[in-house]
PAZAPA-4460 file (N, C-alpha, C; in steps of 0.05 Angstrom, whole numbers, plus 32768, in hexadecimal, padded with zeros to 4 digits):
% residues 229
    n_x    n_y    n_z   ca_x   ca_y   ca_z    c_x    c_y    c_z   seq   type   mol
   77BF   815F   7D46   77D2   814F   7D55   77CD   8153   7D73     1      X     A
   77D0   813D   7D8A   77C9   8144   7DA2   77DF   814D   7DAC     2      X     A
   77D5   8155   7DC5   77EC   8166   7DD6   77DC   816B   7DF2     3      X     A
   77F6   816E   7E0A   77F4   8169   7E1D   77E4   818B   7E27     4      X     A
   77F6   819A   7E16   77E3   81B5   7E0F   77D0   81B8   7E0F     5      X     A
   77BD   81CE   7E10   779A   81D5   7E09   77A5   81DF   7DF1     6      X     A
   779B   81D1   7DDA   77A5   81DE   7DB4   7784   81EA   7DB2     7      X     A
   7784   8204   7DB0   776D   8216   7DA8   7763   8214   7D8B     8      X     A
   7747   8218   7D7D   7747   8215   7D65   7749   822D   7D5E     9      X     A
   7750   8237   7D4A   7763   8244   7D43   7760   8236   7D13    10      X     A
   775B   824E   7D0E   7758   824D   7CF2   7767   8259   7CD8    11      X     A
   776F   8257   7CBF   7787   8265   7CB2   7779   825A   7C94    12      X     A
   777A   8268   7C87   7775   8268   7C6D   777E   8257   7C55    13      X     A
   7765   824D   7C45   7764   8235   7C3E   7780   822A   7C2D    14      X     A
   779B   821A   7C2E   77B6   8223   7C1F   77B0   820C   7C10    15      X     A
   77B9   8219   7BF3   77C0   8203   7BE0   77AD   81FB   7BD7    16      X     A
   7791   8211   7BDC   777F   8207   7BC1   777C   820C   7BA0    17      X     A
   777C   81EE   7B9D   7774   81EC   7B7F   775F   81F2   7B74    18      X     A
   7759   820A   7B66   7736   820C   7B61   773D   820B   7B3E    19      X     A
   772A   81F5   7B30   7724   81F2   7B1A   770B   81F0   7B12    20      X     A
   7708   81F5   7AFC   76EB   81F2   7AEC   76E2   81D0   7AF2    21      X     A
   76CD   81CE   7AE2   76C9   81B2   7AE4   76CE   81B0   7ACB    22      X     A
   76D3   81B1   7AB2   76E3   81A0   7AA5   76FB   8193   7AB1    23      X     A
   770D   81AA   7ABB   7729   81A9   7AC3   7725   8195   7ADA    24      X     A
   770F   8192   7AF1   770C   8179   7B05   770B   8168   7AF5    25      X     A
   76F0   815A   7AE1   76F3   8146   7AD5   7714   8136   7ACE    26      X     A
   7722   814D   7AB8   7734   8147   7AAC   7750   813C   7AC2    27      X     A
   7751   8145   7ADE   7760   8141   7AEE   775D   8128   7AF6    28      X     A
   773C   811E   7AFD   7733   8108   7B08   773D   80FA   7AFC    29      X     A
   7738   80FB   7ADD   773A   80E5   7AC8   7758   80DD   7AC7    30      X     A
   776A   80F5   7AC4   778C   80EA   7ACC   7794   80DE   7ADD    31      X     A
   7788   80DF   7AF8   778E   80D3   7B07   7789   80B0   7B10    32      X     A
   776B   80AF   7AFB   7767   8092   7AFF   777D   8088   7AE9    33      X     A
   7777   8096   7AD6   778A   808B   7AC1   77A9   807E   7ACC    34      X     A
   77B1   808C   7AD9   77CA   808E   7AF1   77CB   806C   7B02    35      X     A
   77B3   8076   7B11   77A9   805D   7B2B   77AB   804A   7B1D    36      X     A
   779A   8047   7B07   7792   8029   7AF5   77AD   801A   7AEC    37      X     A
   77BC   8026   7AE6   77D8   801C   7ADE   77ED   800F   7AF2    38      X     A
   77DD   8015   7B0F   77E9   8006   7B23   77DF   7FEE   7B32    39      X     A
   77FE   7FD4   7B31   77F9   7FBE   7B35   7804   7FB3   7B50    40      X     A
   77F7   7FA2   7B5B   7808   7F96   7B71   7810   7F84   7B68    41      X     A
   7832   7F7F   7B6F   7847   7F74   7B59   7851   7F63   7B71    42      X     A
   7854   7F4B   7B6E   7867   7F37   7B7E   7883   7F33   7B71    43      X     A
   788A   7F37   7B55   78A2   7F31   7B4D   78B3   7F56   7B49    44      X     A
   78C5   7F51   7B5D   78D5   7F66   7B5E   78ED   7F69   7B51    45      X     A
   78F7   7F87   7B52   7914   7F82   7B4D   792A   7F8D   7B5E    46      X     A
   7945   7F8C   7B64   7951   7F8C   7B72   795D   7FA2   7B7C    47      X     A
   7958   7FB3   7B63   7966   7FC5   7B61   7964   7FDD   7B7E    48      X     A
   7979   7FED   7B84   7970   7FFE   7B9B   7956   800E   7B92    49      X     A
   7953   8016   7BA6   793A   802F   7B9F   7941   8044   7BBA    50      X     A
   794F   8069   7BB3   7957   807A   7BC7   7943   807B   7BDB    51      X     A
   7953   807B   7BEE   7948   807F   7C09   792B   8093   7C08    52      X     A
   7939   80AC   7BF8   792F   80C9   7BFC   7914   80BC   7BEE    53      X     A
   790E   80B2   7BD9   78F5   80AC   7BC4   78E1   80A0   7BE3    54      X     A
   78EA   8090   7BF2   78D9   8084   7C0A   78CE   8094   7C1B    55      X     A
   78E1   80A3   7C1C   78D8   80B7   7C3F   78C9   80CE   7C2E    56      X     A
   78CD   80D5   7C13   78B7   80EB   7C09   789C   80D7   7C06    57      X     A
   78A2   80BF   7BFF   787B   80AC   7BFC   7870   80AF   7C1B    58      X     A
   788C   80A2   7C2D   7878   80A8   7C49   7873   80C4   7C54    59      X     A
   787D   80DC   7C4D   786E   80EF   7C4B   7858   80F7   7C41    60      X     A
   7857   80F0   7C22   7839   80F5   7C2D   7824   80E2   7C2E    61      X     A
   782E   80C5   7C32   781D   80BD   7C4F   780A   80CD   7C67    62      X     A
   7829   80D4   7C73   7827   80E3   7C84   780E   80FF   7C88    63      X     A
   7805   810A   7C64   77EF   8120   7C62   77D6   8112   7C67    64      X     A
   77DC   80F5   7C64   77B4   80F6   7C6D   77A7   80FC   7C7E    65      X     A
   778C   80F2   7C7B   7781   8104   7C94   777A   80E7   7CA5    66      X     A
   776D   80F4   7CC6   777A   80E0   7CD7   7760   80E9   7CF0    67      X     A
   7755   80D8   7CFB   774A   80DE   7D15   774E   80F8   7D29    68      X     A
   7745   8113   7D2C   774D   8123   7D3C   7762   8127   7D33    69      X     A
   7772   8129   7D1E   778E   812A   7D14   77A1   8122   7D1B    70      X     A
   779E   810B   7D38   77B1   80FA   7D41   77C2   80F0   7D33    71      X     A
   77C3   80E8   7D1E   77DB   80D5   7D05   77E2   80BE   7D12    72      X     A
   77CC   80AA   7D1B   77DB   8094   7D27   77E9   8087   7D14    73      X     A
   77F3   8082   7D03   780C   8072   7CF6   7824   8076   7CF7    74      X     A
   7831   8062   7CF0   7853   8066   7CFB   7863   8050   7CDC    75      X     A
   786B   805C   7CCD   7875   804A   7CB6   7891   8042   7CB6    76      X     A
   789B   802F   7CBB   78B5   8026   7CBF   78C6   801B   7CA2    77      X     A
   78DB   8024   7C95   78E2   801A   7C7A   78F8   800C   7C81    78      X     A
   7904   7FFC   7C75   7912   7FE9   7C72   7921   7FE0   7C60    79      X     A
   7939   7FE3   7C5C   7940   7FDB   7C41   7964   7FCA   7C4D    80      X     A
   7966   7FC2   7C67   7977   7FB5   7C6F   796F   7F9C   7C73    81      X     A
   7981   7F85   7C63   797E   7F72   7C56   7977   7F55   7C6B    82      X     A
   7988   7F55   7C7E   797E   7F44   7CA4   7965   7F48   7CA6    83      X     A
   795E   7F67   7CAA   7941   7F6A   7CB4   792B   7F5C   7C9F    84      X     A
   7930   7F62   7C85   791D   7F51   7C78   791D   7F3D   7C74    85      X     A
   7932   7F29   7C78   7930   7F0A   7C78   792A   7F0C   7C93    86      X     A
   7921   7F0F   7CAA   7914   7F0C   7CC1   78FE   7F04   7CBE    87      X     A
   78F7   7F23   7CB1   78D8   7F20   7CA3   78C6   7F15   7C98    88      X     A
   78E0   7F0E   7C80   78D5   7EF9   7C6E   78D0   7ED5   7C84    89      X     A
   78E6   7ED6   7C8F   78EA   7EBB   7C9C   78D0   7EB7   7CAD    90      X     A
   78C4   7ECA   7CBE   78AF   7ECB   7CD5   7893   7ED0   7CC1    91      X     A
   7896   7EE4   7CAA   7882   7EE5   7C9A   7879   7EC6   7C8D    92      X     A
   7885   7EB8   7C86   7882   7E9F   7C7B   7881   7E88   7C8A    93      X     A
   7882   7E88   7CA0   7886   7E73   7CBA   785E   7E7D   7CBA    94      X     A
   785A   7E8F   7CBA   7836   7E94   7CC2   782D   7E91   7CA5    95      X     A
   7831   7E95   7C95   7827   7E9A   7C74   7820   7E71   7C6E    96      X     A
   7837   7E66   7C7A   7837   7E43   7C78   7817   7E38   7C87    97      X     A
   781A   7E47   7CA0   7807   7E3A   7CAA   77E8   7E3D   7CA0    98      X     A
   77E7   7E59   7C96   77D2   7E5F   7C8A   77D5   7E51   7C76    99      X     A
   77DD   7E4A   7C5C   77DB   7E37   7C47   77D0   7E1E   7C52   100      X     A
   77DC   7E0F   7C69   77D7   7DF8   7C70   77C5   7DF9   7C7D   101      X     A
   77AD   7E06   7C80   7794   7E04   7C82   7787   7E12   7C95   102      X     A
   779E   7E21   7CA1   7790   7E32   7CB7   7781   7E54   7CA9   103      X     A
   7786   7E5B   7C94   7776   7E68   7C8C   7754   7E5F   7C88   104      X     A
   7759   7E4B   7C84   773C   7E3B   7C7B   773B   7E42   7C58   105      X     A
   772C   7E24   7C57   7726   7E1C   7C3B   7719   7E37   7C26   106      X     A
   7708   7E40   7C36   76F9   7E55   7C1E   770C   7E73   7C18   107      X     A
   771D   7E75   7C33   7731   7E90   7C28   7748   7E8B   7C15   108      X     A
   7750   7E68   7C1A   776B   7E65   7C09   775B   7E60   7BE9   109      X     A
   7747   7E52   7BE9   7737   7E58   7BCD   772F   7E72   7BC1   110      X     A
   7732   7E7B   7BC7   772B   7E9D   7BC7   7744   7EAE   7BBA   111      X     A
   775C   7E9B   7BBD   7780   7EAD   7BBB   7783   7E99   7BA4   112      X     A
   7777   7E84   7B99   7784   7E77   7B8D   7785   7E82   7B72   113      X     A
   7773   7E8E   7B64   7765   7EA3   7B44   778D   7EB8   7B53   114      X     A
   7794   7EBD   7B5F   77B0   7ECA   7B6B   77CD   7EC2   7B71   115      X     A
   77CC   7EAB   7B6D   77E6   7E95   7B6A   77F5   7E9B   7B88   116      X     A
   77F3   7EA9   7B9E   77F8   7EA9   7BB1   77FF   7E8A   7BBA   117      X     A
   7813   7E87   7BCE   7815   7E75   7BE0   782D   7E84   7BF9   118      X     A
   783C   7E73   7C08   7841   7E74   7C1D   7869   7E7F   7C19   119      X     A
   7868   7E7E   7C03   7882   7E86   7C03   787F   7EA5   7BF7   120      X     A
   788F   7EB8   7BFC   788E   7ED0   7C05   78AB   7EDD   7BFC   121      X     A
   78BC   7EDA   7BE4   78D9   7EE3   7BE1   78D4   7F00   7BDD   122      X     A
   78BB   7F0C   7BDA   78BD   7F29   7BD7   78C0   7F35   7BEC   123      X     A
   78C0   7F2D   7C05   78CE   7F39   7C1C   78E2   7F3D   7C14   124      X     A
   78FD   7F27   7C10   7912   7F35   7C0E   7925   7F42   7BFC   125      X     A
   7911   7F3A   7BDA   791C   7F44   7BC4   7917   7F61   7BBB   126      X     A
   78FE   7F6B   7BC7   78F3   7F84   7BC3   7915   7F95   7BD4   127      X     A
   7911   7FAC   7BCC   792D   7FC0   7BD7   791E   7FCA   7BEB   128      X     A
   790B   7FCB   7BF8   7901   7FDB   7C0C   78E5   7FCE   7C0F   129      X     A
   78E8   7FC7   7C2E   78C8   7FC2   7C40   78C5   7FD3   7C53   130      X     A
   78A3   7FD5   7C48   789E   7FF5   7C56   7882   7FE3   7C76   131      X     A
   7882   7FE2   7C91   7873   7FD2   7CA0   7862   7FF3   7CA3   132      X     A
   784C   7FEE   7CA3   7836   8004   7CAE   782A   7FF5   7CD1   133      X     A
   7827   8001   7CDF   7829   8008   7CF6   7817   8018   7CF9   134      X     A
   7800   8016   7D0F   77EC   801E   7D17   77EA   802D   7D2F   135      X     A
   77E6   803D   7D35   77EE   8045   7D5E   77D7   804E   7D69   136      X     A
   77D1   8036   7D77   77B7   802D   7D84   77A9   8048   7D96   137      X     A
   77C1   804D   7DA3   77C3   805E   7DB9   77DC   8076   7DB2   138      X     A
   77D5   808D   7DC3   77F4   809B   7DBE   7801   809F   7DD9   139      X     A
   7817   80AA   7DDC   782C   809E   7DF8   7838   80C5   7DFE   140      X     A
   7827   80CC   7E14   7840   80E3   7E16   7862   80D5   7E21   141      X     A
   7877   80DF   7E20   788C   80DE   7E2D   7897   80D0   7E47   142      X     A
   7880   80D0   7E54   7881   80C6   7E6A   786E   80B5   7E6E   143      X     A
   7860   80A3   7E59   7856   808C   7E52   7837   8094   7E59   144      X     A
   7834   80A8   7E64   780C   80A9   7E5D   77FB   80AF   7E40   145      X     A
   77EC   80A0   7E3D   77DF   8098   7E28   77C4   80B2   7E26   146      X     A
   77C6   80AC   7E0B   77B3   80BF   7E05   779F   80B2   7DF1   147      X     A
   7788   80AD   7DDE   7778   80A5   7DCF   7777   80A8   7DB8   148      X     A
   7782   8096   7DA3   7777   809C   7D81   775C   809D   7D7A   149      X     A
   775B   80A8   7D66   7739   80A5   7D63   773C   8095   7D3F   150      X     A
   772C   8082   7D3E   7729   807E   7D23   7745   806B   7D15   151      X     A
   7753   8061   7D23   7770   8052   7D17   7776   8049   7CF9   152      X     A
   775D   8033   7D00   7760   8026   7CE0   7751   8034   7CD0   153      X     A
   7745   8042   7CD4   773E   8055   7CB7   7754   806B   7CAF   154      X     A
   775B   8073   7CCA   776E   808B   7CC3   7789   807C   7CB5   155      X     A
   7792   8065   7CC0   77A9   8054   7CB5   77A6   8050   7C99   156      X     A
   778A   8046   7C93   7785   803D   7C7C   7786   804F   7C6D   157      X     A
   7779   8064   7C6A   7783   8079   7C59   77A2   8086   7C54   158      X     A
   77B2   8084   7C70   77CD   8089   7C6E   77DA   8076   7C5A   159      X     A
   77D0   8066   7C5B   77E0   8045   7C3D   77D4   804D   7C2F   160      X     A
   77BB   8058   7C27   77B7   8057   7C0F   77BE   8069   7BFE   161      X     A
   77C3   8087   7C0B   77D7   809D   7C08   77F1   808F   7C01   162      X     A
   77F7   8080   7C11   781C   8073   7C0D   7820   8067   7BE5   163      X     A
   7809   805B   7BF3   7800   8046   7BD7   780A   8051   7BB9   164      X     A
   77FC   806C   7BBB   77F0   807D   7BA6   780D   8083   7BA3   165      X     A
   7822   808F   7BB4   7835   80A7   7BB3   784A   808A   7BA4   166      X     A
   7852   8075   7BB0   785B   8064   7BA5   785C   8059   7B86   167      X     A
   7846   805C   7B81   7842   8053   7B65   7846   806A   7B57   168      X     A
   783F   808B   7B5E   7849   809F   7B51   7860   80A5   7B4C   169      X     A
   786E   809D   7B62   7895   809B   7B61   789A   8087   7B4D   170      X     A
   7889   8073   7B3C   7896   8062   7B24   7898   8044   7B3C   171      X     A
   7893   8042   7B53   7899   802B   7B5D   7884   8017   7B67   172      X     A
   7885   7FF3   7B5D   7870   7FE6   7B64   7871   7FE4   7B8C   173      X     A
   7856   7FD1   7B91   7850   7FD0   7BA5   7845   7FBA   7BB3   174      X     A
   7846   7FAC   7BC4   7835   7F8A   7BC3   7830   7F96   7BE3   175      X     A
   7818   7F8E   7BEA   7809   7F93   7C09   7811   7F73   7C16   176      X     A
   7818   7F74   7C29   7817   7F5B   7C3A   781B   7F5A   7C54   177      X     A
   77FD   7F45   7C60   77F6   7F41   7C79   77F2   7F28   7C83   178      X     A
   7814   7F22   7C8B   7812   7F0B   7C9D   7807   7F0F   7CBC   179      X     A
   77F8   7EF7   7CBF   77EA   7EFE   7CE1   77F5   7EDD   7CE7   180      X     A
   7802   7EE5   7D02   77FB   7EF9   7D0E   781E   7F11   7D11   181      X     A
   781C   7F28   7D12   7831   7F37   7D08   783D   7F45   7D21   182      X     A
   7837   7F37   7D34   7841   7F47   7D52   785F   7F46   7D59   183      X     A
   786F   7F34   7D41   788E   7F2F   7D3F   7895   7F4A   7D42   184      X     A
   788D   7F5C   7D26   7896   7F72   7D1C   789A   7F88   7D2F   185      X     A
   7883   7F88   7D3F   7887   7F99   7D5E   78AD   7F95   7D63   186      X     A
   78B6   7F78   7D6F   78D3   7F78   7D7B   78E6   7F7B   7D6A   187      X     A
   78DF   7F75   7D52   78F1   7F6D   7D3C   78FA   7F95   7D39   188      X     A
   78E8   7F9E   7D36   78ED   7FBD   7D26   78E0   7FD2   7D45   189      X     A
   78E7   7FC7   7D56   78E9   7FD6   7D6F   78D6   7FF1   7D75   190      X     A
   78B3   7FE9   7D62   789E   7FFE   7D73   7896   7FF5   7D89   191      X     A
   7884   7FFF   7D94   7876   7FFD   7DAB   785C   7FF5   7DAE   192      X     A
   7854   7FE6   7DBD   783C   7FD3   7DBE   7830   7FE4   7DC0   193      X     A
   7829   8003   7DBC   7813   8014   7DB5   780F   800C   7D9E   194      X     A
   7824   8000   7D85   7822   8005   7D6D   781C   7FEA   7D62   195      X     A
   780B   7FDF   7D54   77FD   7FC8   7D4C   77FF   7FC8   7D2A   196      X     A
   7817   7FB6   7D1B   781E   7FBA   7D0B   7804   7FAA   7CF1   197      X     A
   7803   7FBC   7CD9   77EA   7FB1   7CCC   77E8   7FAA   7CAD   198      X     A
   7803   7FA9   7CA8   780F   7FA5   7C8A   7830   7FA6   7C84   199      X     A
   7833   7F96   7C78   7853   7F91   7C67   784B   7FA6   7C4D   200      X     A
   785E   7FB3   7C40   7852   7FBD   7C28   787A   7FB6   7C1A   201      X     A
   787A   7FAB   7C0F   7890   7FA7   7BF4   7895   7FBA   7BDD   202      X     A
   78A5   7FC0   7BDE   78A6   7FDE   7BC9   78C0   7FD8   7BBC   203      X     A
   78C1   7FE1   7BA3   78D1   7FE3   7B8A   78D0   7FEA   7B73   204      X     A
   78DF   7FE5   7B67   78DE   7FE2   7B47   78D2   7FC7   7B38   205      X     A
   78BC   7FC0   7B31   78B7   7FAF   7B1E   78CE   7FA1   7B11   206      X     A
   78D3   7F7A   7B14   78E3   7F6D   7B0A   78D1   7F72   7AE7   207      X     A
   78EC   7F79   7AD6   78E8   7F73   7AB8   78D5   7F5F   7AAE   208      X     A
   78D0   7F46   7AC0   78C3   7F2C   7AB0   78A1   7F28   7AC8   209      X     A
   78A4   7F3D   7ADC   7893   7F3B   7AF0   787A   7F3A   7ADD   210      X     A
   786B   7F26   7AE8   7844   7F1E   7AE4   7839   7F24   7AF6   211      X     A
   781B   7F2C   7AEF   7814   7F2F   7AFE   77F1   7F2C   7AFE   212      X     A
   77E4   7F15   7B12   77D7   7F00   7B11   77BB   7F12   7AF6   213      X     A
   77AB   7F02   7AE2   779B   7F14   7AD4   777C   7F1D   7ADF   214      X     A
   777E   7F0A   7AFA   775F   7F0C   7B01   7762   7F22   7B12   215      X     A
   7780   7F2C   7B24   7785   7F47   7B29   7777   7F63   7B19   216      X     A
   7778   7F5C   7B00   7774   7F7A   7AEC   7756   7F7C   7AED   217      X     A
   7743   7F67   7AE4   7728   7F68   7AF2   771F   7F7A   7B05   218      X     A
   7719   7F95   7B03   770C   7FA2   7B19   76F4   7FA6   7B13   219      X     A
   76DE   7FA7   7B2C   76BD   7FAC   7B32   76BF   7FC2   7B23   220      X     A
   76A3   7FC0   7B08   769E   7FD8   7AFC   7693   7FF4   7B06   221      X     A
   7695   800C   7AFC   768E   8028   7B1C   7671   8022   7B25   222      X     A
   7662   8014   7B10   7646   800D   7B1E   763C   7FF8   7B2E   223      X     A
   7657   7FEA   7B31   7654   7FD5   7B4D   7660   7FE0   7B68   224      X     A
   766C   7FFC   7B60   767D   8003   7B7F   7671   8024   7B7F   225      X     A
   7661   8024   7B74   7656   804B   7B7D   7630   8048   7B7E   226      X     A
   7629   804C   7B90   760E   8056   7B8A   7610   8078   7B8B   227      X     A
   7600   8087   7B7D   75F7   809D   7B82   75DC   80A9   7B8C   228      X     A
   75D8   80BB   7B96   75B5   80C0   7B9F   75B7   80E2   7B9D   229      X     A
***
C-alpha cells in the first residue's frame, strides 16, 4: 500500500501455508472446479433480503487479491436501498435502449441474441443488493495530491473475480452488468473522478423458476483455453 512514508522492505514468514501432497492438490483442484462449474449468471432473482454481514465478508475478500505494487485500486460500493437502485436501473436502461437500437452495432447485438438479453434490466431493482465495482485510476493523499496505480484493470479484474467466487460460495447468484457509458454512478453514489466505475454486479438468491440461457452452460473445452510447453 502507498504512503507518503519511505515503507522499507522488510520480510516475515510465509503465514497460512497449505502444504499438501499432490494427490491432496489434485483432489482440492478438482473440488473446487466442481464448486465453480455449478455457478451461473442468473438474471431472474429473488427478493428475499440477503444480511448485510454475508456482503461486506464477499467484499473482503475481494479485498485479498493481489494488486499492482499492492496499491488495491478498487473501491466496491453495495447497495441494497431501494431509490438508489431504481436510479440505476432508470439511467442503466435509458443507455442499455440505445445500444439495442443500433448503437451497439449489428454484429455485437447478434452475438447476445443465443442470450435473450435486451434493454430492459428489472434485475437492478429486484436483486436485494447491487454491488458497483469502481476502479481508482489514481490515488489522492488528503490534501488532494495524487499518487500512481500501477496495473488497474488487471488488479480490478482479479478483485471481481475474487468477489465472484466468494459470492457464489456464500450460496448466492450473480449477473455482471456494463452499461456505458457509466459516469452517472460517479454523482449518483458520491466517488471521486479518481474512481472510474467498471461493473454493476446483482447479487442474491436465485428466483425458484429462474432460467438460465442453455448456450450459457457451453464452455471452451481445457484444450481450447490451455497450451502447455
Amino acid at each position: 500500500m502507498f504512503s507518503r512514508e519511505k515503507i522499507v522492505y522488510q520480510t516475515l514468514d510465509l503465514p497460512d501455508h497449505m502444504s499438501l501432497s499432490n494427490p491432496e492438490m489434485l483432489l482440492e483442484a478438482e473440488a473446487y472446479y466442481d464448486r465453480m462449474k455449478r455457478r451461473h449468471s442468473v438474471r431472474d432473482f429473488n427478493s428475499a433480503a440477503v444480511p448485510d454481514a454475508v456482503i461486506q465478508e464477499c467484499i473482503r475478500t475481494a479485498g485479498t487479491a493481489p494488486s499492482g505494487a499492492n496499491h488495491q485500486p478498487w473501491h466496491f460500493v453495495a447497495i441494497s436501498d431501494p431509490d438508489i437502485k431504481r436510479q440505476i436501473r432508470l439511467a442503466a436502461e435509458k443507455e442499455e435502449k440505445k445500444f439495442y437500437e443500433g448503437g451497439g452495432g449489428d454484429e455485437w447485438i447478434k452475438a447476445l441474441e443465443p442470450l435473450g438479453t435486451n434493454a430492459d434490466k428489472p434485475h437492478l431493482t429486484v436483486a436485494p443488493w447491487l454491488i458497483v465495482v469502481f476502479a481508482q485510476r489514481w490515488g489522492e493523499f488528503d490534501d488532494g495530491t495524487r499518487y500512481k496505480n500501477y496495473y488497474v484493470p488487471e488488479s480490478v479484474g482479479i478483485a471481481t473475480g475474487f468477489l465472484i467466487s466468494a459470492l457464489h460460495h456464500a450460496g448466492l447468484v450473480a449477473l455482471t452488468h456494463t452499461p456505458n457509458p457509466m459516469k452517472f454512478l460517479n454523482n449518483l453514489l458520491e466517488r471521486p473522478s479518481s474512481e472510474k466505475p467498471v461493473m454493476i454486479i446483482a447479487v442474491g438468491r436465485a428466483d425458484p423458476d429462474a432460467k438460465v440461457p442453455k448456450v450459457a452452460k457451453i464452455k471452451k473445452p481445457l484444450n481450447k483455453i490451455m497450451t502447455t510447453f
